[in-house]
MIBAFI-775922 format. One line per field, with one value per residue: residue in one letter; y, z, x of N, C-alpha, C in turn. Coordinates in pm, 1 decimal. Example, Ala and Ser with C-alpha at 12.3 -4.5 7.8 and 13.67 -1.06 7.14 Angstrom:
2
res	A_S
n.Y	-569.0_-225.0
n.Z	780.0_708.0
n.X	1319.0_1285.0
ca.Y	-450.0_-106.0
ca.Z	780.0_714.0
ca.X	1230.0_1367.0
c.Y	-330.0_3.0
c.Z	780.0_787.0
c.X	1320.0_1290.0
END
This chain:
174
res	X_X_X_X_X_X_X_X_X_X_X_X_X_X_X_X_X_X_X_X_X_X_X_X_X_X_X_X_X_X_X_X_X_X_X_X_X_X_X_X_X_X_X_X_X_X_X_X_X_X_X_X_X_X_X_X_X_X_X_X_X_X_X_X_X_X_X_X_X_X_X_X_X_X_X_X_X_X_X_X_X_X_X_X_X_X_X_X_X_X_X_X_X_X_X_X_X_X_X_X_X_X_X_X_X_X_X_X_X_X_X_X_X_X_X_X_X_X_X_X_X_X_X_X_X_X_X_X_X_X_X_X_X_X_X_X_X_X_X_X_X_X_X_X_X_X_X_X_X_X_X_X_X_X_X_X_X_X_X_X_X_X_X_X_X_X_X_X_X_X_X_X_X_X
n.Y	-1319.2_-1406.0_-1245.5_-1218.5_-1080.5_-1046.0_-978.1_-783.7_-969.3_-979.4_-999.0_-864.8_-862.4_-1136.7_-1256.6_-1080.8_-730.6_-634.6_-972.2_-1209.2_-1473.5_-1726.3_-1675.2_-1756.7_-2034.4_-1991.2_-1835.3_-2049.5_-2211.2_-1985.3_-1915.9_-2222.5_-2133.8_-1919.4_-2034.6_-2225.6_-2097.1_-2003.6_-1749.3_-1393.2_-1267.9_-1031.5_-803.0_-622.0_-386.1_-275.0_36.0_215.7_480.2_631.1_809.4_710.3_713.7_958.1_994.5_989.3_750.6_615.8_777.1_628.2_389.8_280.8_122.0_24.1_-96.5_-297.0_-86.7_95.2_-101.9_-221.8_-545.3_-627.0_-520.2_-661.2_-920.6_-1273.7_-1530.3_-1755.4_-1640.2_-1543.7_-1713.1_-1811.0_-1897.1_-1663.5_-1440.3_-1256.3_-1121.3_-996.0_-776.5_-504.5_-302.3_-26.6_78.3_330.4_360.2_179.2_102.9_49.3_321.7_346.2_39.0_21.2_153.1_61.3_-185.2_-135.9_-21.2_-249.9_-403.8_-262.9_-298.4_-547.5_-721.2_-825.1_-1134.8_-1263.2_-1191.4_-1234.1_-1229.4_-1250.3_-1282.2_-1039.4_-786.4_-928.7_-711.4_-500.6_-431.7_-557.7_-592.2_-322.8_-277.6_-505.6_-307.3_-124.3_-216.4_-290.7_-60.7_47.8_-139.1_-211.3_-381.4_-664.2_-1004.4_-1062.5_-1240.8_-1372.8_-1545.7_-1718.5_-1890.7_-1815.7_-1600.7_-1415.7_-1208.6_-922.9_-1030.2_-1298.2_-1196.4_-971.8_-1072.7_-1209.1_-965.2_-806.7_-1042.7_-998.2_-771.4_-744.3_-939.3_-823.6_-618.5_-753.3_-938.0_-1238.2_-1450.3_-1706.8
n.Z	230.6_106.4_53.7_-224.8_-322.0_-592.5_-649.2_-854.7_-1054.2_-1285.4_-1658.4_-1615.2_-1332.6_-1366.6_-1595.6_-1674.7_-1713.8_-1410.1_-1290.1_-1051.9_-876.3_-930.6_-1076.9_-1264.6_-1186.0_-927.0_-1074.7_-1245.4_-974.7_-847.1_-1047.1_-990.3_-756.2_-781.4_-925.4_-779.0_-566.0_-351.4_-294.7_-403.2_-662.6_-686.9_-822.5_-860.0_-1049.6_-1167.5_-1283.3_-1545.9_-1723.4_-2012.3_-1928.2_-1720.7_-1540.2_-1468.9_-1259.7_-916.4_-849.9_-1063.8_-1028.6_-818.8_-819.3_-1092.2_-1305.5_-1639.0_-1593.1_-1613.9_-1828.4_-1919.7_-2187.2_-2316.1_-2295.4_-2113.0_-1842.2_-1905.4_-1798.5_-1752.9_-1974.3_-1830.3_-1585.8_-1682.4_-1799.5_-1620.1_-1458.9_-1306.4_-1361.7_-1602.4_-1512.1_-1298.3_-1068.4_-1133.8_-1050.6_-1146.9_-1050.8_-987.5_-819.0_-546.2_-368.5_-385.9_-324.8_-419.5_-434.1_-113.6_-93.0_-234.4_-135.7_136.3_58.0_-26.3_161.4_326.8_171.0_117.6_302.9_363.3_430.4_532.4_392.7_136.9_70.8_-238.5_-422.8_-622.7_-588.7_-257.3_-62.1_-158.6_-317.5_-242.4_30.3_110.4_9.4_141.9_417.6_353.7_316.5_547.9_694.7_590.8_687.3_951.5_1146.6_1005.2_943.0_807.9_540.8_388.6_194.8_234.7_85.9_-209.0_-282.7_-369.6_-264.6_-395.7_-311.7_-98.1_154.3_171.0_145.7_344.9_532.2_518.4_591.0_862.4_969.9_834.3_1012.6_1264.9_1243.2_1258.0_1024.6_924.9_894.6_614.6
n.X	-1247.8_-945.3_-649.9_-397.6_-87.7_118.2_454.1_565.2_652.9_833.5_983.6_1240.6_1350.2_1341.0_1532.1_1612.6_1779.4_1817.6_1807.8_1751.6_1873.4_1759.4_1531.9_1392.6_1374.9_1220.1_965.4_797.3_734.0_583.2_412.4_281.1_180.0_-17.9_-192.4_-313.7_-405.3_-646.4_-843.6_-856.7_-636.9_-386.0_-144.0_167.8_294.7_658.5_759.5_847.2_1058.8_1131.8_1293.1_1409.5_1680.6_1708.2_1503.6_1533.3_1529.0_1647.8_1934.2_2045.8_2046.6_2132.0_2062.6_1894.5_1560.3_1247.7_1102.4_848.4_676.0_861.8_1008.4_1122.6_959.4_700.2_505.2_574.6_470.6_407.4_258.7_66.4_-93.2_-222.4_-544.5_-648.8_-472.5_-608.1_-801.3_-752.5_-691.2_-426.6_-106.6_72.7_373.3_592.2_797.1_934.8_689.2_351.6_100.1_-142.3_-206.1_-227.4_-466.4_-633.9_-674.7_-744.2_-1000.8_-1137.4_-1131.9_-1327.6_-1572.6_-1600.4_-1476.9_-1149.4_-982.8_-716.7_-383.5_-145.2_154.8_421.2_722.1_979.8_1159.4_1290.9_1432.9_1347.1_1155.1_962.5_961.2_896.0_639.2_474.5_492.5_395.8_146.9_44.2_63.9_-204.3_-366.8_-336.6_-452.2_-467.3_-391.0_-31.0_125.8_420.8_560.7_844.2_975.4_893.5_1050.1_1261.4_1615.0_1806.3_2042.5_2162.5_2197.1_2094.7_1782.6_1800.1_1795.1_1594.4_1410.7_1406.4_1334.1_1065.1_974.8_995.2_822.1_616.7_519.7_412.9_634.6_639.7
ca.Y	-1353.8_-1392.7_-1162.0_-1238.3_-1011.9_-1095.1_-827.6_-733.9_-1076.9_-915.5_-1024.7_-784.0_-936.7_-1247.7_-1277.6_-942.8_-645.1_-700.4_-1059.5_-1278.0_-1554.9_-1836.8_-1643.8_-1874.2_-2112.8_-1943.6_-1836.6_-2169.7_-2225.2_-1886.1_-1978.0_-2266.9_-2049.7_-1794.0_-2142.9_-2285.3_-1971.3_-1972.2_-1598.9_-1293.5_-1237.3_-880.6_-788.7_-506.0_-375.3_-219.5_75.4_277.2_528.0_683.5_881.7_624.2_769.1_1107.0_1014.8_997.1_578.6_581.5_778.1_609.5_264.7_340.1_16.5_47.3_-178.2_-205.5_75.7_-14.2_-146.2_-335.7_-679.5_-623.9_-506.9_-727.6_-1035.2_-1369.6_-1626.0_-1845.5_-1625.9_-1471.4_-1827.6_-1846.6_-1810.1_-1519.2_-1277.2_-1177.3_-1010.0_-963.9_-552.0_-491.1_-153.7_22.6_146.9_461.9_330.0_44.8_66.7_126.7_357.2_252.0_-82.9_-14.5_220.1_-34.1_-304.7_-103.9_-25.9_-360.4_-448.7_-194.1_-303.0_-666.3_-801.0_-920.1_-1239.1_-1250.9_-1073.3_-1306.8_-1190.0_-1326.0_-1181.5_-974.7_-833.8_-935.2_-653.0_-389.1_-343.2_-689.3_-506.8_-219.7_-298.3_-495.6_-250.0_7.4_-250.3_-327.1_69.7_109.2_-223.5_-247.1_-542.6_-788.2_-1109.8_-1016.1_-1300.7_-1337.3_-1694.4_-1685.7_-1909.9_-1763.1_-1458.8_-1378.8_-1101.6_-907.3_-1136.2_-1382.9_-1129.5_-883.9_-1083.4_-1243.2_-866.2_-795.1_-1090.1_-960.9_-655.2_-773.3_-1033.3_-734.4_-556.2_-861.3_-1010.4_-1397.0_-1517.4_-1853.4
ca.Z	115.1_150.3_-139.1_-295.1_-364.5_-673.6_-660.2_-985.3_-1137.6_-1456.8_-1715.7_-1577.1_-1270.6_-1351.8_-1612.4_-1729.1_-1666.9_-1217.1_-1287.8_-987.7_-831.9_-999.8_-1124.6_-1331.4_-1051.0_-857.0_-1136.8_-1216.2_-832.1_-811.5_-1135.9_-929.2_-617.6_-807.8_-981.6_-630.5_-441.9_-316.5_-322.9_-524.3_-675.2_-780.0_-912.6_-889.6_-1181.2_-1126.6_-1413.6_-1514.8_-1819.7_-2087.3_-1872.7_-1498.3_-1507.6_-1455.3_-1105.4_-828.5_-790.0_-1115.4_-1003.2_-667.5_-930.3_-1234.1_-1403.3_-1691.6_-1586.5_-1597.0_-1900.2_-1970.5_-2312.9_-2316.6_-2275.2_-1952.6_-1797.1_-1887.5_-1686.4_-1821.4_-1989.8_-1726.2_-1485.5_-1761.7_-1828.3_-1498.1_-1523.5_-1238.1_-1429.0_-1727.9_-1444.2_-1201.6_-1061.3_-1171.5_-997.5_-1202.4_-919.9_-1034.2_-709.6_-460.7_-323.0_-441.8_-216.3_-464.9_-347.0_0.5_-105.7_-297.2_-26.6_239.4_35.5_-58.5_298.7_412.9_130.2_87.3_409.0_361.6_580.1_554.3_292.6_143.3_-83.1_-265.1_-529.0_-648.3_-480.0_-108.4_-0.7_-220.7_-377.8_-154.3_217.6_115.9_-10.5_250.9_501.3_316.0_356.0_710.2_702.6_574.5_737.1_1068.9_1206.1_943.8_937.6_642.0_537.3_327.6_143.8_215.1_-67.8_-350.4_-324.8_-363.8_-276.8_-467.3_-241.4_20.5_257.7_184.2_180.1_495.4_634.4_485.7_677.2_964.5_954.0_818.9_1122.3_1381.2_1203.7_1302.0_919.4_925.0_752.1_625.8
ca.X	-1167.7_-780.1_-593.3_-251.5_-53.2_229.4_522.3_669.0_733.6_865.4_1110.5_1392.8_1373.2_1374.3_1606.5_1681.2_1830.5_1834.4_1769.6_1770.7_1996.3_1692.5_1407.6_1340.7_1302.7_1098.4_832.7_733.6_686.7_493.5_254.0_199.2_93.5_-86.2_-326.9_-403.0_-466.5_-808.2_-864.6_-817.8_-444.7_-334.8_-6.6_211.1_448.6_741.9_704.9_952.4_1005.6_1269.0_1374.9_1482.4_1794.7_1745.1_1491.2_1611.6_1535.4_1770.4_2033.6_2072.8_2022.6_2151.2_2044.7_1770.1_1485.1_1134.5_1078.1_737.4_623.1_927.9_978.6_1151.7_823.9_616.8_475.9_616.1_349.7_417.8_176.5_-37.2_-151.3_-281.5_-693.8_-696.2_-429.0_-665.2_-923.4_-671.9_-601.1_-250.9_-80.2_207.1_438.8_692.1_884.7_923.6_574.0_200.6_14.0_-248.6_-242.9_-245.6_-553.3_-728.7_-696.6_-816.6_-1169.6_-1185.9_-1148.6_-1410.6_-1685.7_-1651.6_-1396.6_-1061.3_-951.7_-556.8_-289.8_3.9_279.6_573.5_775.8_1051.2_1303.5_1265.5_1472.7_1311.5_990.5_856.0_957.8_815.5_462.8_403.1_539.1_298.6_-23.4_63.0_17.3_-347.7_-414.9_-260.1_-517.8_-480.0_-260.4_11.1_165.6_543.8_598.1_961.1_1041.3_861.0_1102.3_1425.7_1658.6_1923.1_2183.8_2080.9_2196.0_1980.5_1706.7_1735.5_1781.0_1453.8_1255.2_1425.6_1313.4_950.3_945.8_970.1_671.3_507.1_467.9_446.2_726.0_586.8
c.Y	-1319.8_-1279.7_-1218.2_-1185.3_-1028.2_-957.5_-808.2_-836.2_-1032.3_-949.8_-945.0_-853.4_-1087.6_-1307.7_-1178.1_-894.4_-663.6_-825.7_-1118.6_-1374.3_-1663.3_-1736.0_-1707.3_-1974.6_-2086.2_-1911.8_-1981.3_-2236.0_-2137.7_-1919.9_-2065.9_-2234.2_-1989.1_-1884.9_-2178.7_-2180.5_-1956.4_-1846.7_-1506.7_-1263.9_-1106.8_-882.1_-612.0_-516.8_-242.6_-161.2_197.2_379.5_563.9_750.7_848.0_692.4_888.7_1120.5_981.3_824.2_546.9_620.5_720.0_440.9_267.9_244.9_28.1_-53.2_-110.4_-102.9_-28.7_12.0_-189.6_-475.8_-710.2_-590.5_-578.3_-892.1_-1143.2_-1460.8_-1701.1_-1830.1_-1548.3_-1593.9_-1855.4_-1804.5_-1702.6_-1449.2_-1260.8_-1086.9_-958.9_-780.6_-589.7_-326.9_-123.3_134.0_222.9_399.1_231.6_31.4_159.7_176.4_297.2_107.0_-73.9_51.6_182.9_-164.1_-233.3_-83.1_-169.1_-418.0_-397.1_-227.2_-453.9_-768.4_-873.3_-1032.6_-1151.1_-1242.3_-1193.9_-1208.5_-1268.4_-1250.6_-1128.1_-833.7_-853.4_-784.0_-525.8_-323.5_-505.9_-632.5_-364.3_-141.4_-379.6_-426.8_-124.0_-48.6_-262.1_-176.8_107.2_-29.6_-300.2_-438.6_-679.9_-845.4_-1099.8_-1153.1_-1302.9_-1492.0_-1657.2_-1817.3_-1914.4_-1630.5_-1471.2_-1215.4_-1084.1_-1046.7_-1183.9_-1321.3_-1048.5_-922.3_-1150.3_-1088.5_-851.0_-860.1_-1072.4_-815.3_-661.4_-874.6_-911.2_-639.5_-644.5_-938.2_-1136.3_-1440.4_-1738.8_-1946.1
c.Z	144.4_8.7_-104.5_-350.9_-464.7_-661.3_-764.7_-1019.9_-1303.3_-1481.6_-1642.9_-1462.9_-1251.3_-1447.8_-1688.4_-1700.3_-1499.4_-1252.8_-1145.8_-936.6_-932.6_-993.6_-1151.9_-1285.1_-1020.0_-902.7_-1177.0_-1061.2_-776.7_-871.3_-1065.9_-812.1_-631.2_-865.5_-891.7_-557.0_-445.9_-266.3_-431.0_-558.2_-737.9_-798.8_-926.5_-990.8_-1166.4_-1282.9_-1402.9_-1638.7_-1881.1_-2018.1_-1682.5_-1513.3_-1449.7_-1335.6_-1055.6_-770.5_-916.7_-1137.5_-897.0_-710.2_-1056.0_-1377.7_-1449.2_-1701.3_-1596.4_-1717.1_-1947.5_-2137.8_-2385.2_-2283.7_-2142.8_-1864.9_-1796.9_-1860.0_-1779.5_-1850.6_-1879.7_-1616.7_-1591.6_-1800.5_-1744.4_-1508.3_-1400.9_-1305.8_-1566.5_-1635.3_-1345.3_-1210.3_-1058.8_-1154.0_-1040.6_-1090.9_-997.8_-950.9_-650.3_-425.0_-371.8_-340.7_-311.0_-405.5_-230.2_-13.0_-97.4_-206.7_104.2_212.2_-15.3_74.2_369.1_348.3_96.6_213.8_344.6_486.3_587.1_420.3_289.2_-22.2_-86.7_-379.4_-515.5_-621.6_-321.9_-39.4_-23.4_-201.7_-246.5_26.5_204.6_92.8_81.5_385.5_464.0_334.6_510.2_765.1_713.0_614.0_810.7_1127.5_1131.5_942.5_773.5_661.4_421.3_252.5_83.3_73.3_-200.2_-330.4_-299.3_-359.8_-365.0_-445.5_-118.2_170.8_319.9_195.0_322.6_621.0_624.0_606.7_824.3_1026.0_968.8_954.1_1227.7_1361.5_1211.8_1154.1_927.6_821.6_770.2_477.3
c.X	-1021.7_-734.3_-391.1_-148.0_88.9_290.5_605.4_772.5_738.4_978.9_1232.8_1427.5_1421.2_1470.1_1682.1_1772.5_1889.0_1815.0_1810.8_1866.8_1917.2_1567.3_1336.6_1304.5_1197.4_945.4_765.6_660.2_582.2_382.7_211.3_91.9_-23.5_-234.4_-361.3_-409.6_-587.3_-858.4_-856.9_-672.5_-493.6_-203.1_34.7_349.5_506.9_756.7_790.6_944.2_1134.5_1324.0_1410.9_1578.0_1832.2_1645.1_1540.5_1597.0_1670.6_1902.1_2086.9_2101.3_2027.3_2191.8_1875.9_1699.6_1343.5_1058.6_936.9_720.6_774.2_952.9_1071.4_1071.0_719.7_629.4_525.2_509.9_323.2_259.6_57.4_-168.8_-247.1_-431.1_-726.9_-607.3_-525.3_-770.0_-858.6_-611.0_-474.2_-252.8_23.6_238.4_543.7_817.9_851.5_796.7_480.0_136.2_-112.4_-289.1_-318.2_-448.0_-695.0_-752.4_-778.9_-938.3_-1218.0_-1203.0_-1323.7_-1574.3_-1708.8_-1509.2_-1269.8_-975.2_-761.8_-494.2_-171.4_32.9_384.0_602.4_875.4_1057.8_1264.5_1315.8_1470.6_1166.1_866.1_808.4_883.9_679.9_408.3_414.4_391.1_157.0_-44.1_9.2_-117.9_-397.7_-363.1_-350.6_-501.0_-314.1_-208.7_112.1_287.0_541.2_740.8_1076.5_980.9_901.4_1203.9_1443.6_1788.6_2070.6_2053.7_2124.2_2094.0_1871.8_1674.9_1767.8_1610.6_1359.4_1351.5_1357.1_1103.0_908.9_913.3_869.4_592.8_409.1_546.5_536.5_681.5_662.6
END
């Protein structure tokens, strides 16, 4: 079974608070990804609390995103619509990457086989390089795959450092 991994397509991102260059683009293009994907999708959310400002991701970023049970946190209809997010594992990340994830992919690997790993999502040069940098971790052998245009970075700099970066860890930019 292939898995899918969505990265913190949340209102803030996409037209919030950090919003994007075309969020809004891109989610329509993702809902489409996330309805024809012939595997399992999961979803990580970028989860934050009354008090970002005062860790150390929101003094270093000292823009209030993310606070969950706001409407900057949560997923846009667009992908909720989709008939895998109502059963779909969803991982609330504190920070750029879920060791959960990587956790949960590696026993899913070990009790029911995973083929090959794609992600897309928000930000390329954040929370996207660094979850799959962290599965590549607890699952060095498998083919990790990037769908370099269902993601954007802060700037189109940063994200093409990103799949530079992700290319020399040997993730398929496709």
């Amino acid at each position: 079974m292939d898995i899918l991994v969505v990265i913190d397509m949340q209102n803030d991102f996409i037209t919030g608070a950090l919003k994007t260059k075309d969020g809004e683009g891109l989610l329509k293009e993702v809902a489409k990804k996330v309805k024809d994907f012939k595997g399992k999708v999961v979803y990580t959310l970028d989860t934050h609390y009354d008090d970002y400002l005062s860790t150390n991701e929101g003094k270093n970023l000292p823009i209030e995103h993310c606070i969950k049970g706001t409407w900057g946190h949560d997923i846009p209809v667009d992908l909720k619509m989709t008939k895998s997010f109502e059963g779909a594992k969803k991982f609330e990340k504190n920070t750029f990457a879920s060791v959960e994830l990587g956790e949960y992919l590696k026993k899913l690997d070990e009790e029911e086989g995973i083929g090959d790993i794609y992600f897309l999502g928000l930000v390329a040069d954040i929370c996207v390089v660094s979850n799959i940098l962290l599965v590549k971790g607890f699952l060095p052998e498998k083919n990790i795959y990037l769908y370099k245009d269902l993601t954007e970075g802060l700037t189109d700099e940063k994200k093409a450092s990103a799949l530079d970066v992700l290319e020399s860890c040997q993730v398929k930019i496709i």
